[in-house]
C-alpha positions in Angstrom: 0.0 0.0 0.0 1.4 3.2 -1.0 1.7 5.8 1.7 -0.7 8.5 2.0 1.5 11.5 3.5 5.5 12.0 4.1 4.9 14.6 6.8 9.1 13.3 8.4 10.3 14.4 4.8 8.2 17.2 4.7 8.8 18.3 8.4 12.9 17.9 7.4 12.8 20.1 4.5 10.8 22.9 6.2 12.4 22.6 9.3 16.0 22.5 7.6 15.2 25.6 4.8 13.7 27.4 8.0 17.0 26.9 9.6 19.3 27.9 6.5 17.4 30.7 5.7 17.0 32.2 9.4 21.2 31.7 10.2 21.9 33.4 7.0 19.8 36.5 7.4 21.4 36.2 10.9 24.9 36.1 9.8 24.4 39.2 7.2 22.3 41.5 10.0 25.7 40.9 12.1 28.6 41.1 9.9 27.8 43.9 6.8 25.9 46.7 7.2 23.3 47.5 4.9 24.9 48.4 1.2 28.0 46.3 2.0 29.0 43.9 -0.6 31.6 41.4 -1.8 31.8 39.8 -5.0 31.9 35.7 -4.7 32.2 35.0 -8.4 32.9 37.5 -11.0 30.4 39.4 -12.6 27.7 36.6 -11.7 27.1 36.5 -8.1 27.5 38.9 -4.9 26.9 38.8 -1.7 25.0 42.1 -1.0 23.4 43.2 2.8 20.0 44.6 1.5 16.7 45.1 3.4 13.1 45.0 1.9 9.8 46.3 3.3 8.2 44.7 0.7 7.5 42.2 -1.7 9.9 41.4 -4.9 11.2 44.4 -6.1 10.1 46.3 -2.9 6.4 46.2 -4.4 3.9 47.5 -1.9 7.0 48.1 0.3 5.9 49.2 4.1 2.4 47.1 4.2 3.4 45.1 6.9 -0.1 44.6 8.1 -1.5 43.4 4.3 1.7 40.8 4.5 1.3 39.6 8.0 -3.1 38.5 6.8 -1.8 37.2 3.5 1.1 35.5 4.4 -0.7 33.8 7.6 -4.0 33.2 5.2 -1.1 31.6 2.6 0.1 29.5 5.0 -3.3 28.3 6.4 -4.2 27.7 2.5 -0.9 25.1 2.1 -1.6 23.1 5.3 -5.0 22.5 4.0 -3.8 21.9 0.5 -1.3 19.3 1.8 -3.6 17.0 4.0 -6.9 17.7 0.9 -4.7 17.4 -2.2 -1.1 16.1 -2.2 -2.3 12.7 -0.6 0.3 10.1 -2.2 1.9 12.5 -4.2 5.8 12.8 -2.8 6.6 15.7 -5.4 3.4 17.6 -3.9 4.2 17.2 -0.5 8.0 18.2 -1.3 6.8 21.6 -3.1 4.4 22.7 -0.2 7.1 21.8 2.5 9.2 24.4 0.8 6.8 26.9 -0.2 5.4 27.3 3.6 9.1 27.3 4.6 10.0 29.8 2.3 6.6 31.8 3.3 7.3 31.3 6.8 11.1 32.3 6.8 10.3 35.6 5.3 6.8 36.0 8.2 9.8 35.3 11.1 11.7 38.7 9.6 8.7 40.8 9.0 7.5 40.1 12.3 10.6 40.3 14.1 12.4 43.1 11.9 9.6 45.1 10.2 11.3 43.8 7.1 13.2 41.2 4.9 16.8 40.6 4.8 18.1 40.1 1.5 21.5 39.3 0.3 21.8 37.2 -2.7 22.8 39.4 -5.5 23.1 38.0 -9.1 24.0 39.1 -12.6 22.4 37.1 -15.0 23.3 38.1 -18.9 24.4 41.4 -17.5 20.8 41.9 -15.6 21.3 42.8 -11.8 18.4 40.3 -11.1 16.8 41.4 -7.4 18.4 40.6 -4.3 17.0 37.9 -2.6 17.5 35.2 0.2 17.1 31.2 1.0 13.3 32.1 1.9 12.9 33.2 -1.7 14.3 30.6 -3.6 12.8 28.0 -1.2 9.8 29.7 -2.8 10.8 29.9 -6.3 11.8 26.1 -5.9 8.7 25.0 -4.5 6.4 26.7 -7.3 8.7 25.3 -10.2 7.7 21.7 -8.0 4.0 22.3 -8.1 3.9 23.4 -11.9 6.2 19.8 -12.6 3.4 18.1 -10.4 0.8 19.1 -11.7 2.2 18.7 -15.2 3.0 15.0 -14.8 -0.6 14.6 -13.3 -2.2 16.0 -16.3 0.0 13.8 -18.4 -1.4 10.6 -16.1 -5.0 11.5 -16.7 -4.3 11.5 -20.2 
């Protein structure tokens, strides 16, 4: 009988993200100050002490109170999404896992900090992409899983 939820593989890989993402927000706010930066590859990747009151690309920045009822309604909407929908689907249970961790990672600094600490800083094709952090790509990671999932579950219908 095939099992019905992976909650120790999804507890890991929200509990571990959570972890990463929280010590290196930690380590930035204590070592650079806000603008500091230092190149770790050449004309590709920096890492770059930022801060964001908002969303990606500081939209809607200083709205804390519209990202605290949207994040918490967000994360409310994956828990039930996990135990209604991703029922024997590992993929499904991996995306969500990392989507609430990446949700929840950036909740713990706008509640504790009034704002996001950001400090990845790329150059991709010569585009200064936006600075982000391990909460964010959690995110972007868990969204390119649900699209796969839910690609290779149409394809099974078929």
């Amino acid at each position: 009988m095939k099992r019905q939820y992976y909650i120790g593989i999804s507890l890991f890989i929200t509990i571990v993200i959570l972890i990463l993402d929280q010590i290196t927000k930690y380590i930035i706010t204590k070592t650079m100050q806000i603008g500091d930066s230092f190149e770790l590859i050449p004309n590709f990747l920096n890492i770059t002490s930022h801060r964001n009151s908002g969303a990606a690309w500081g939209i809607l920045s200083g709205k804390m109170a519209f990202f605290y009822i949207i994040t918490v309604v967000i994360l409310i909407v994956l828990i039930v999404f996990y135990i209604k929908e991703a029922k024997h689907n590992l993929l499904m249970q991996v995306a969500i896992s990392l989507l609430f961790a990446g949700a929840l990672g950036n909740f713990i600094d706008r509640v504790l900090n009034g704002e996001v600490v950001d400090f990845v800083d790329t150059y991709i094709f010569s585009y200064n992409f936006p600075i982000f952090n391990v909460a964010d790509s959690s995110l972007t990671i868990g969204v390119l899983l649900i699209i796969i999932a839910l690609l290779k579950d149409m394809k099974t219908e078929e």
